[in-house]
N, C-alpha and C positions, 0 to 999 in steps of 0.2 A: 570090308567094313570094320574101323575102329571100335576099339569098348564104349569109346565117350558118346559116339552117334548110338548105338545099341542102349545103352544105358538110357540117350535123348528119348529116343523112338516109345522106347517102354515107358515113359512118364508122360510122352504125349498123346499116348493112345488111351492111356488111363485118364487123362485129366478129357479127352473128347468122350470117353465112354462114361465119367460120371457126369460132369457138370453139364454139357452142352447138351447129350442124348436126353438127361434128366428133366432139364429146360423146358426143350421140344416135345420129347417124349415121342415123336413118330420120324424124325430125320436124324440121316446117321452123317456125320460131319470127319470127311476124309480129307487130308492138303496131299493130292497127287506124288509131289516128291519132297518125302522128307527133309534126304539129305539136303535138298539146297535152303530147305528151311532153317536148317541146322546151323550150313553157314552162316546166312541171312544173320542169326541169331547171334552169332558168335561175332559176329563183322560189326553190330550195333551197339553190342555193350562194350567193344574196343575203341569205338570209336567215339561214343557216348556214355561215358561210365557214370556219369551222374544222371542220365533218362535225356527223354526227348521232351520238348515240350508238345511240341503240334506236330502227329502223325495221321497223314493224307491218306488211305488204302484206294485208288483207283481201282476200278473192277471187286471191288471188295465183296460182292453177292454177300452171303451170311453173316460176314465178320469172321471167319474164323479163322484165317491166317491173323488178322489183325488180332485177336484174342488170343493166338497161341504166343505172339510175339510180346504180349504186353504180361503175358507172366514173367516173364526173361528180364525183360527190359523195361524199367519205370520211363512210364508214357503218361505225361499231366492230361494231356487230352487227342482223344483217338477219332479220329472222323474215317466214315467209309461213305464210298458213292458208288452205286452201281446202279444201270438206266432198266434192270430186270425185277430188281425188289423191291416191292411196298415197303418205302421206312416203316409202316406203322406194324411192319410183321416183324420187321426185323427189330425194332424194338422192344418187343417182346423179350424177343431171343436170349439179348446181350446187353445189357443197360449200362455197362462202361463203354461201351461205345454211341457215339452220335452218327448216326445215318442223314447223308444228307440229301435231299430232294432235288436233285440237278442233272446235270449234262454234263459232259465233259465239255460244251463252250460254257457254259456258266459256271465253271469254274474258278475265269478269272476274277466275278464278282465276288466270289465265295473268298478266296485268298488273298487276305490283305494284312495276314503277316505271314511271318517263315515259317514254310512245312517242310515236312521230311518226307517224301512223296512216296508211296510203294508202288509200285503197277508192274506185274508181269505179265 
């Protein structure tokens, strides 16, 4: 493991342990493998150094990959869909992000300009 991912790891464990934990205040908000989020990370601002406009999170449950990614990387507007979470909880949660109340087939309704799609 690199300084830079070590160095990643410790401001992203602080930033879920204040802001997100604080939010909630009873759910503890973990991204299974950092490292690839690391990449992820690193891959988006090379490729987009000026932000994304419309980022898609597929499977997005919480928001919190999509929220760890949007401290990194300027994202005008951040959408998450997932067919398990009441938007109205998740909104709560994360207010830069928009949750949206759909399917993975009513997606196509939903996107009618260009996103940046995440889905793992």
């Amino acid at each position: 493991m690199d300084e830079s991912f070590r160095d990643f790891y410790s401001r992203e464990r602080r930033a879920y342990e204040d802001t997100l934990e604080e939010e909630l205040r009873k759910r503890k908000f973990e991204i299974e493998n950092k490292r690839m989020l690391y990449y992820i990370i690193k891959e988006l601002k090379s490729l987009f150094p000026n932000g994304i406009n419309n980022v898609l999170d597929v499977g997005g449950g919480i928001g919190a990959t999509l929220y760890s990614i949007s401290q990194y990387v300027k994202i005008s507007n951040a959408y998450s869909v997932d067919l398990y979470t009441p938007p109205e909880y998740i909104q709560r949660a994360l207010h830069n992000i928009k949750f949206l109340d759909a399917t993975v087939y009513d997606l196509s309704k939903i996107l009618n300009e260009n996103f940046l799609m995440l889905y793992y």
